[in-house]
N, C-alpha and C positions, 0 to 999 in steps of 0.2 A: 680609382678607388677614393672612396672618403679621405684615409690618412692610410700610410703605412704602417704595417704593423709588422714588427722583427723576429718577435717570438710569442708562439700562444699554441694551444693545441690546435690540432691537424682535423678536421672535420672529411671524410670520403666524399667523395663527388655521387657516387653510389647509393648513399644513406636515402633509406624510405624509412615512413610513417607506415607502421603496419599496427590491424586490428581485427577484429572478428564482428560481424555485424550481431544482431538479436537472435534473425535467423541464421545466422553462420555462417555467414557471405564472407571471405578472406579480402580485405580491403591493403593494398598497398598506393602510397601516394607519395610523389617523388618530392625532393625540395627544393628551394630554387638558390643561385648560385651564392653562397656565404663566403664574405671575406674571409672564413677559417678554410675553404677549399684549397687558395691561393696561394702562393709562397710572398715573400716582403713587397713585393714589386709588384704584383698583381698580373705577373705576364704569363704564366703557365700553373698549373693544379702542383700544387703542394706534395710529397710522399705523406703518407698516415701512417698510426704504430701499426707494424707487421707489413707495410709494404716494403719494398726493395730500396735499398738506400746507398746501393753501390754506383757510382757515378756514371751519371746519363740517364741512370732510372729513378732519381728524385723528383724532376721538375717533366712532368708531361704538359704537350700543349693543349690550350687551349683549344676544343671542338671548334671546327668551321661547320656549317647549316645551308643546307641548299634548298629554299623555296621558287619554284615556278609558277607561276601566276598568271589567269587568260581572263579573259574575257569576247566574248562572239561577235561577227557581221562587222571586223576592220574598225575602219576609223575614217572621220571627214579631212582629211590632209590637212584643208586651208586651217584649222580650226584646232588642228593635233600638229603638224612639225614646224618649229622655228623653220622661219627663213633662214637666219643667220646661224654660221657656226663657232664652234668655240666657247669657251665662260661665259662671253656675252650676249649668247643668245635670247633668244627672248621668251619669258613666258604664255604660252599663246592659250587661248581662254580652254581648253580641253588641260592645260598642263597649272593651270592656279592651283589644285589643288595641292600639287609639290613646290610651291614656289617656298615654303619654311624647312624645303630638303635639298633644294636647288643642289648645295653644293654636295651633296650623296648621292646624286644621281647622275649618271651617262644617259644621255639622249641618244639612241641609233636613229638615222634612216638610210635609206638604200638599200638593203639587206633583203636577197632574193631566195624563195624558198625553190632553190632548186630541184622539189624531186611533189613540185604541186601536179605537176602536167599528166596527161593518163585520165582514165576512168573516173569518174564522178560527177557528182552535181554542181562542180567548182567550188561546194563550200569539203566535200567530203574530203577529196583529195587534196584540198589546202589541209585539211587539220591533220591527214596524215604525215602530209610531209612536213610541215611547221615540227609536229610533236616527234616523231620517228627518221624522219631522213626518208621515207621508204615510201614507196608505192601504196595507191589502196587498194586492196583487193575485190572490193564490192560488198566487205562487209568488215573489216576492219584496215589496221597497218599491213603490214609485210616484216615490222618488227617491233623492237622496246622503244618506248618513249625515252625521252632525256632523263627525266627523273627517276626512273628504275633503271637506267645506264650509270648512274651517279650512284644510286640505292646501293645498288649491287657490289660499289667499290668500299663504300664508305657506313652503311647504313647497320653492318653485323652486327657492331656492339652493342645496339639500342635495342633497347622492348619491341619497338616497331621498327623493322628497316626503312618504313614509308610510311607516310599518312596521305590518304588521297580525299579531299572535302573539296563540298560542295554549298554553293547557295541555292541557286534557280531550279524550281521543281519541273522543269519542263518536259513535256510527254513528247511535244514533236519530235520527229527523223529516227533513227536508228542507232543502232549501240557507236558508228562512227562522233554522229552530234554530241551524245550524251555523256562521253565520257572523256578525257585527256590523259588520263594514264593506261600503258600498254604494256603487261609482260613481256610479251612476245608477240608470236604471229597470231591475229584475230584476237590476242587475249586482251582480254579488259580488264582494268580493276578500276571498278565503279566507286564513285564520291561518295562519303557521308554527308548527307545534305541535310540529319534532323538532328539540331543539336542536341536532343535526348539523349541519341544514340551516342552522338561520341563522346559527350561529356561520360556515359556510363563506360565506353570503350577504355576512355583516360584514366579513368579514377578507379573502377572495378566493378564485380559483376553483382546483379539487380535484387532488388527484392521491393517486396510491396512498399513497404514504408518508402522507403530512401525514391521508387518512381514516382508515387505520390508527392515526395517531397516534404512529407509531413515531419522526417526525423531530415539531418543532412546527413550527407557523408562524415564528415570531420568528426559526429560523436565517435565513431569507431577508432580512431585515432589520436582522439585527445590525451590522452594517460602516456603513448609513445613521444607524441607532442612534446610533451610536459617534461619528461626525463631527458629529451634534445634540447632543449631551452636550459636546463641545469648544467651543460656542460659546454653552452658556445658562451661569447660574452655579449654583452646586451648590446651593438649591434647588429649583430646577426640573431639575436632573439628578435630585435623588433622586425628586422626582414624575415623571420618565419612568419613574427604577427600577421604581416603583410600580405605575403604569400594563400595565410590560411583565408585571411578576411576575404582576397580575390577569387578564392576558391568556392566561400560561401556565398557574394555578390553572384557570381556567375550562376551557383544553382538555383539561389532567389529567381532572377534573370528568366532564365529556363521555365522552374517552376510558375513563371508568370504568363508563357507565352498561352494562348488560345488552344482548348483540347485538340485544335484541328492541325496546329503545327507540328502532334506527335507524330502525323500518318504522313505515311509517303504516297505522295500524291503522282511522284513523275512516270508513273504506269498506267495512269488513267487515260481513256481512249478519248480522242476527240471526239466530239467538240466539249465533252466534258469539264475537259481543263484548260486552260487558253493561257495563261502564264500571268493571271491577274489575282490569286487567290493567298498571294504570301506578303507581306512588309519584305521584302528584300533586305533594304538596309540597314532593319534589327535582325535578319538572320546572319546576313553578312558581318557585322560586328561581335556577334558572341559568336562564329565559327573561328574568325581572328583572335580571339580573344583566347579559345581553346587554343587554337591554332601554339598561341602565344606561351601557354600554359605549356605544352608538350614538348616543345622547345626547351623551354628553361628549365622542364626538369629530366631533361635529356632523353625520352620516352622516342624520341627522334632526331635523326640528323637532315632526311629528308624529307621533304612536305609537295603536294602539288595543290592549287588552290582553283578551283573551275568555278569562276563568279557568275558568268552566263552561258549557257550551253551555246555550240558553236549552231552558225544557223540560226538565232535567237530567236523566240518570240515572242517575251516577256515584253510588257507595257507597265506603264509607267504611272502609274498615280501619284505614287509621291512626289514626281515631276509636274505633275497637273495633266500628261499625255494618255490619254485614254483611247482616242478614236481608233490609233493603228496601232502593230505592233512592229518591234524594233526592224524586222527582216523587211518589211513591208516599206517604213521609211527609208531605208539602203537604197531602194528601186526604183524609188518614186521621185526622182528625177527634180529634187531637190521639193517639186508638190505633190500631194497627196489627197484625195475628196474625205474633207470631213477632216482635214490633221489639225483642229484643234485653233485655225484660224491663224497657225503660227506656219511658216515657209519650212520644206523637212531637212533643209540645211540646219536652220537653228533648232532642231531637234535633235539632230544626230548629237551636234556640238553639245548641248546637255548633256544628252545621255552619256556621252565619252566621259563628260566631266565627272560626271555621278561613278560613273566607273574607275579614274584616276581619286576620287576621293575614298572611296573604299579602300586604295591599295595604299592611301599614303597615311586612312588609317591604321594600318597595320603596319607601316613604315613605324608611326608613334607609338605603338603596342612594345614592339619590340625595340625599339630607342629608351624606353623607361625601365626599361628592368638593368639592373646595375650587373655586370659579371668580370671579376678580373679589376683588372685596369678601365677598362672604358663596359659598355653592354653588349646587349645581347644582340643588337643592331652589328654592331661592331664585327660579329663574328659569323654573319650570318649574311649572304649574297642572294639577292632575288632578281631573278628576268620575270617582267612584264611582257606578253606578248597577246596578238593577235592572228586569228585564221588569214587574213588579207590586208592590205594597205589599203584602198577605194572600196569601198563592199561593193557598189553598183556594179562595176566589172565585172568583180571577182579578181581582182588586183594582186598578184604573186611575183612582183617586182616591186623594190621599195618600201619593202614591209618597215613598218617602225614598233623597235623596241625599246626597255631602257631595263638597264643595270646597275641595280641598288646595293648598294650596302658600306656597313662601314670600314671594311678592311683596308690598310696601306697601299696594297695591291692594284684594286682598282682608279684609274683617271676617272675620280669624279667630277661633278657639276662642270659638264660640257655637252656641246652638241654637236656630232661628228657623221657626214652622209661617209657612210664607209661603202667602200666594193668588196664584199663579199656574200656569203651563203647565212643561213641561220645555223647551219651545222659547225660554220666556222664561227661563230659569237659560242654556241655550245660549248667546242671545244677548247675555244680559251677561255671561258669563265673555269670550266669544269677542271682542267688539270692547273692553269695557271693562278688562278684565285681560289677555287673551294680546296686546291689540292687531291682529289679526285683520281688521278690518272687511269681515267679512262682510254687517254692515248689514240684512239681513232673516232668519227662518227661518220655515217655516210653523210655524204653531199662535202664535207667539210676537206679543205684543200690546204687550208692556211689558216694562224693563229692572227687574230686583230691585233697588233700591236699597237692601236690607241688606246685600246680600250685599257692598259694596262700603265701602271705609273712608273 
């Protein structure tokens, strides 16, 4: 925290911004964490008048946040895993773009998806077992993903037990490629991939004005606004200012993109749509950006974040890679006719990069918002993961992951080839750091105790 503070009024962790739109749309908007939440110390939520104040029910803790994060088609080893382990490993050109997180991040490799083997196209039955532990059945898991195993433990108290987003509008393969969260058996809960949509999902529900963008959201809520700002003290008014200003930024944002970014596109039949028709890396920063938003005002504890669909076929412009698409370089045997004049080694090695730079902006998203004692980073654990380790194989030995956040809990900024499952990193993130107890996953045998401080 800025300074301690010993006595002031108790602000709820609870407290929305509620309003009535023109048309009569019920607008509720969360707020983001105030020093007046906190107790002196900033280590747990403060009691408020009318909460319980009989000892042990003053000070609750602090939310933990479990986001899961992927992206498609592995990764180039030489180009993605240090050689060396320990602190001093090295930053290798796929991993620059965390080198200002170095020390927040664990580096896995070795980590074998043991339940990839069985039926599929090698890419299908990697994403089952990677996400599920479980078999694929020929059209989906055989059970729940990781983050609806965590949802389910932790995720009751919030407005959304889960948030499942998306960026890449990709039409190719089946409900397997398309999606990374799994109720259960074959069930799916597909990504929001238009940020219309979830900004309207986050903030509330539609009307002409406010889709148009012609009025914002936040008129409906100014007058509540206003009467909140009268009763915190002017630091935490200037962090409401803050809050609201990024809430207007973002629908600017929005409101700016191309009428064609409203439609959802990842249903269109080939050859239709070929995975060339989106800026990616403006959708991907305002879904983090939400992402970030939902988070801090507790609308969720769980999140899953699907950057490119597994199997990818997304191409690359803003890269300068146009001739192939991403599945295509995987196979092509480091050359490719027509790849742009560049070897498709040093393509893949981009595109990873591009993909570690999206996650580590959202590393900074959530590192900037102040909550408690330290942020929102702070409180909050993310696994980065991939369908396979080599794509050309189809590689389901040696996967590489990395486990972010800033909690006490995790052994950060290392590099460690461990012997185990991905079930078993699941399971010790999920009960030993997000506190979870989940207490089993299949595949999973044993808890990683490097991973852990």
């Amino acid at each position: 925290m800025s300074h301690v503070i010993t006595s002031r009024a108790r602000t709820s962790r609870r407290a929305l911004l509620k309003g009535i739109t023109a048309a009569g749309a019920r607008i509720a908007i969360g707020i983001p964490p105030l020093v007046s939440m906190f107790n002196s110390t900033g280590t747990a939520y403060a009691a408020t008048t009318g909460e319980k104040t009989a000892a042990g029910a003053a000070a609750k803790p602090i939310e933990t946040r479990f986001v899961l994060w992927f992206n498609g088609n592995g990764i180039p080893e030489r180009y993605w895993i240090p050689e060396n382990e320990g602190a001093d490993y090295d930053i290798t050109p796929c991993l620059q773009p965390l080198a200002a997180w170095r020390k927040d991040v664990h580096v896995l490799s070795g980590v074998d998806n043991a339940a990839a083997s069985g039926k599929g196209n090698g890419h299908t039955n990697s994403m089952s077992g990677l996400m599920t532990g479980t078999d694929f059945t020929g059209r989906g898991p055989s059970g729940p993903s990781i983050d609806q195993i965590v949802a389910s433990k932790i995720g009751g108290d919030s407005r959304f037990r889960s948030l499942q987003i998306g960026v890449a509008q990709e039409s190719f393969g089946e409900s397997m490629q398309r999606n990374m969260s799994w109720a259960g058996y074959e069930r799916a809960l597909p990504p929001e991939m238009i940020p219309h949509r979830l900004f309207d999902r986050l903030f509330g529900a539609q009307e002409e004005g406010w889709v148009n963008r012609k009025r914002s959201i936040l008129d409906a809520v100014m007058g509540d606004a206003s009467e909140l700002k009268k009763m915190v003290p002017s630091d935490d008014q200037a962090r409401l200012d803050e809050h609201l200003s990024g809430i207007r930024d973002l629908e600017r944002s929005i409101a700016g993109l191309p009428p064609e970014y409203r439609r959802d596109l990842s249903n269109m039949p080939q050859p239709d749509f070929d995975g060339d028709m989106k800026d990616w890396p403006r959708i991907a920063k305002l879904q983090s950006d939400l992402l970030v938003q939902a988070l801090s005002m507790r609308q969720t504890r769980v999140a899953s974040y699907m950057l490119t669909k597994c199997q990818s076929i997304s191409r690359f412009p803003w890269l300068g890679y146009t001739s192939a698409r991403h599945h295509d370089y995987t196979h092509a045997q480091d050359k490719i006719s027509g790849a742009d004049g560049v070897d498709g080694g040093h393509v893949l090695r981009d595109i990873c990069r591009w993909h570690v730079e999206e996650f580590a902006y959202l590393v900074s998203r959530l590192e900037s918002v102040p909550e408690g004692d330290g942020t929102l980073f702070d409180h909050t654990t993310l696994i980065y993961v991939h369908e396979h380790a080599e794509a050309n194989p189809h590689k389901n030995s040696g996967l590489a992951m990395i486990v972010a956040g800033g909690s006490p809990k995790v052994a950060k900024g290392s590099h460690t080839r461990v012997t185990g499952t991905v079930g078993d990193v699941y399971l010790t993130v999920a009960d030993e750091i997000v506190g979870a107890g989940i207490g089993k996953f299949p595949t999973a045998t044993k808890k990683i105790g490097s991973l852990l401080a």
